[in-house]
Residue frames as qw, qx, qy, qz and C-alpha x, y, z in Angstrom:
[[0.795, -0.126, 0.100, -0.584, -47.91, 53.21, 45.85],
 [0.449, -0.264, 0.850, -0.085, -47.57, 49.55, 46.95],
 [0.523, 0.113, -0.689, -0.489, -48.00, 46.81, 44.58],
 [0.823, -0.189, 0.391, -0.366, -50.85, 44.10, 46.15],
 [0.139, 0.234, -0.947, -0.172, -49.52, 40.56, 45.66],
 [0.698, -0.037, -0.120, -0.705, -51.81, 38.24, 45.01],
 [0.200, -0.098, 0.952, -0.208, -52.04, 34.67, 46.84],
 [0.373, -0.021, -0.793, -0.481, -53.88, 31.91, 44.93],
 [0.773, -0.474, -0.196, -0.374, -56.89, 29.64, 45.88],
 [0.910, -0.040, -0.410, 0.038, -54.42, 27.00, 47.06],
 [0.418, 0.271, -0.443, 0.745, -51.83, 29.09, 48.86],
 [0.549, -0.276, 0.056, -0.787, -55.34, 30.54, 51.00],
 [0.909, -0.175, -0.237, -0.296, -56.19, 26.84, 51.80],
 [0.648, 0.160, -0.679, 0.307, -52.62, 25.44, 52.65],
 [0.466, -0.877, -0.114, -0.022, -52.42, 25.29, 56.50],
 [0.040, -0.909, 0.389, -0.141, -49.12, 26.11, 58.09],
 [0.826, 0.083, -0.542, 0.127, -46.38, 23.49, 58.35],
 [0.523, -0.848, 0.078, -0.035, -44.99, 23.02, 61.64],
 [0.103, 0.875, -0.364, 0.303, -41.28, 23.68, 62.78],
 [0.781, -0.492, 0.134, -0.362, -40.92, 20.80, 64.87],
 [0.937, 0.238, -0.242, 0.080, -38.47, 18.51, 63.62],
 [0.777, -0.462, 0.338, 0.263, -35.94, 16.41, 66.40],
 [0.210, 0.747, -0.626, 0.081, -32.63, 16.37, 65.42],
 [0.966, -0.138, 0.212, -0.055, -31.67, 12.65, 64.97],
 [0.168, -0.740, 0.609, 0.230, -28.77, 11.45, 64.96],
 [0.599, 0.179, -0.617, -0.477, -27.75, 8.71, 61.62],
 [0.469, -0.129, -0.873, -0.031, -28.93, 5.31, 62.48],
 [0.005, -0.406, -0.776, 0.483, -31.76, 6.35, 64.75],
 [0.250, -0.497, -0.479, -0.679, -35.59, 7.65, 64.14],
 [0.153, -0.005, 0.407, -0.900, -38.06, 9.63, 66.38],
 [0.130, -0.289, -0.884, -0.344, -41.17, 8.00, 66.97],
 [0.189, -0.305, 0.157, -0.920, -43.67, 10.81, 67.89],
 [0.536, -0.585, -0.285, -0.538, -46.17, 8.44, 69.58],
 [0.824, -0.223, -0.287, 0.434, -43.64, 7.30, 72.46],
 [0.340, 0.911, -0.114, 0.204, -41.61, 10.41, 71.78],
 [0.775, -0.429, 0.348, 0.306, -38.55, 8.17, 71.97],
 [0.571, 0.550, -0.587, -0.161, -35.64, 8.21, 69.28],
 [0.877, -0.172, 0.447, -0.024, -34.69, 4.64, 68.99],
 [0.474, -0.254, 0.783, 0.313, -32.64, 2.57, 66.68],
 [0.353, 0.392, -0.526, -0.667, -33.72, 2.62, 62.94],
 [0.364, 0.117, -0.839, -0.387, -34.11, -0.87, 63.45],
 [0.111, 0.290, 0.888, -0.338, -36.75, -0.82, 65.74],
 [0.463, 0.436, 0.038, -0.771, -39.36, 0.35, 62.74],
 [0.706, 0.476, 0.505, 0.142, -40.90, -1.95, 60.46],
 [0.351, -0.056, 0.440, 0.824, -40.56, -1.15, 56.91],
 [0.405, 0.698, 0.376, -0.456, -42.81, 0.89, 54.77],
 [0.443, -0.043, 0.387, 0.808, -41.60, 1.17, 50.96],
 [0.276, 0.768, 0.405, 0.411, -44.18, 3.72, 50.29],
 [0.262, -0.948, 0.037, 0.176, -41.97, 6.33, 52.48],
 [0.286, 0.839, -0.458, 0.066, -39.24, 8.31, 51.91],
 [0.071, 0.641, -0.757, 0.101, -37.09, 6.71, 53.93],
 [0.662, -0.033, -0.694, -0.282, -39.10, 3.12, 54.02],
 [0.351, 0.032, -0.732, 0.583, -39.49, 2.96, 57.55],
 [0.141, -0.729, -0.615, -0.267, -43.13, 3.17, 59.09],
 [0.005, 0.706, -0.070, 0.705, -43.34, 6.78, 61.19],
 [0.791, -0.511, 0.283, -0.181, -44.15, 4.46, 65.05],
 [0.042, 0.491, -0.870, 0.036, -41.67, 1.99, 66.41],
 [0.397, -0.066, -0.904, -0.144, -42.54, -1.26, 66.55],
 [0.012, -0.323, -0.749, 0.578, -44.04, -1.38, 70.02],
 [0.222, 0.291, 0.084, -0.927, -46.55, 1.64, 68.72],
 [0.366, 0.394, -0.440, -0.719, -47.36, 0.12, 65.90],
 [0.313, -0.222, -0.914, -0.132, -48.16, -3.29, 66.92],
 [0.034, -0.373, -0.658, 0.653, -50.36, -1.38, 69.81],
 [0.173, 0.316, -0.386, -0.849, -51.89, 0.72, 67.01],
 [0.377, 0.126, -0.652, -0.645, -52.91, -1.83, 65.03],
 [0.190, -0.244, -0.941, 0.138, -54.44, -3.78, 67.92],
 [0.143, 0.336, 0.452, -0.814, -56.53, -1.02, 68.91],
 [0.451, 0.242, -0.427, -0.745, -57.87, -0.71, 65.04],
 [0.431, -0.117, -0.878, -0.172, -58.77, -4.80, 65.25],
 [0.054, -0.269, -0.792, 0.545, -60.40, -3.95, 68.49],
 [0.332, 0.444, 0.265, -0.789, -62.80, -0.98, 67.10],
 [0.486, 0.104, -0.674, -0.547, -63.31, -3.19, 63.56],
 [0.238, -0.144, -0.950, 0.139, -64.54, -5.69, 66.16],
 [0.187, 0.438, 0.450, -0.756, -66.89, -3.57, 68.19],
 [0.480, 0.400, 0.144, -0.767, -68.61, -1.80, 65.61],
 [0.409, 0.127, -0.822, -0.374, -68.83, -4.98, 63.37],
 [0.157, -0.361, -0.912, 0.116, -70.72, -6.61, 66.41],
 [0.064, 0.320, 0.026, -0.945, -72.42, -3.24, 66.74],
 [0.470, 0.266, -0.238, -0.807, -74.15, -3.35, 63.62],
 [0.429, -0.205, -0.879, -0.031, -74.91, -7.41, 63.94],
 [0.592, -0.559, -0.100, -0.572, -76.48, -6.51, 67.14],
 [0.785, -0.137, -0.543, 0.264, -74.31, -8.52, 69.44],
 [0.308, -0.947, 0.088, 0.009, -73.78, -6.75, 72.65],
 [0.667, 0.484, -0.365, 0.433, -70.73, -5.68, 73.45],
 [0.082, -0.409, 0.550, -0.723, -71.08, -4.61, 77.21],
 [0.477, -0.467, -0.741, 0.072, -72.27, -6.77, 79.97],
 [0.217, -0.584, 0.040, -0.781, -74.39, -5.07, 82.26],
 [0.502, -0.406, -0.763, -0.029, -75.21, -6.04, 86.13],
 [0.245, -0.587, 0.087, -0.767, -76.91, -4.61, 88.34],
 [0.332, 0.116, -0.845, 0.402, -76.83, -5.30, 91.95],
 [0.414, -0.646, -0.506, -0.394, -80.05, -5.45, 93.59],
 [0.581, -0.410, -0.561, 0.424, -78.74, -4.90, 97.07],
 [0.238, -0.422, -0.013, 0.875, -77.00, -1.48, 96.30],
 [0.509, 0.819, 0.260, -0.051, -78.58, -0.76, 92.74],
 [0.423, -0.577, 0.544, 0.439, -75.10, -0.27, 91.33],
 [0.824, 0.558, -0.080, -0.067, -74.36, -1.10, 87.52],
 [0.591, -0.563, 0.502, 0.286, -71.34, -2.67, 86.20],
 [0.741, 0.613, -0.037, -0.271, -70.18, -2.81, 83.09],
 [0.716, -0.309, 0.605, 0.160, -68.27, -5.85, 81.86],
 [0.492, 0.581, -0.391, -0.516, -66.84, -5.92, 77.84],
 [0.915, 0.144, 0.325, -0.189, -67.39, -8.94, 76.21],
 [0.720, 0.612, -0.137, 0.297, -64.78, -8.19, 73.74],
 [0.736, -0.420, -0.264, 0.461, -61.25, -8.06, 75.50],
 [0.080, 0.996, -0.030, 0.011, -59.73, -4.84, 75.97],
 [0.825, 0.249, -0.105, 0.495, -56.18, -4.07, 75.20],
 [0.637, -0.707, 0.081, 0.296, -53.59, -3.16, 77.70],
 [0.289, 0.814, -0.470, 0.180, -49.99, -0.89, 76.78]]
């Protein structure tokens, strides 16, 4: 008769890891939102990673963090009540248009 193995809470919860990992060659990193390998030294640091070196390349990561200052902006005028979308409406055609007051950020 077979013996049941038992699998904890935590081994029931983990999810599966994935298999994915580029082959880089030394002095270059894989930046998965570009999915470019580049130079090592296009990555900021990070010293709370293994290898201190943030997981985007620069470009990502300065595009990243503008998007995050854009949606702290929005929903900060958001809850002030400041619009954030010009509306007009063309009487001729009856058309809307919607114009953001806050600028929008271009790659």
């Amino acid at each position: 008769m077979a013996k049941k193995v038992k699998t904890t809470k935590k081994e029931k919860t983990q999810k599966p890891t994935k298999e994915t990992k580029t082959t880089v060659s030394a002095g270059q990193k894989y930046c998965p939102k570009c999915k470019t390998t580049q130079p090592v030294a296009n990555f900021p640091t990070d010293n709370r990673r293994k290898d201190h070196l943030y997981i985007y390349c620069r470009a990502c990561e300065s595009l990243r963090q503008k998007e995050k200052n854009l949606r702290r902006k929005i929903n900060k005028a958001e809850t002030e009540g400041i619009p954030v979308l010009k509306i007009d409406i063309n009487e001729e055609t009856g058309k809307t248009t919607e114009t953001t007051l806050i600028p929008v950020i271009e790659a």
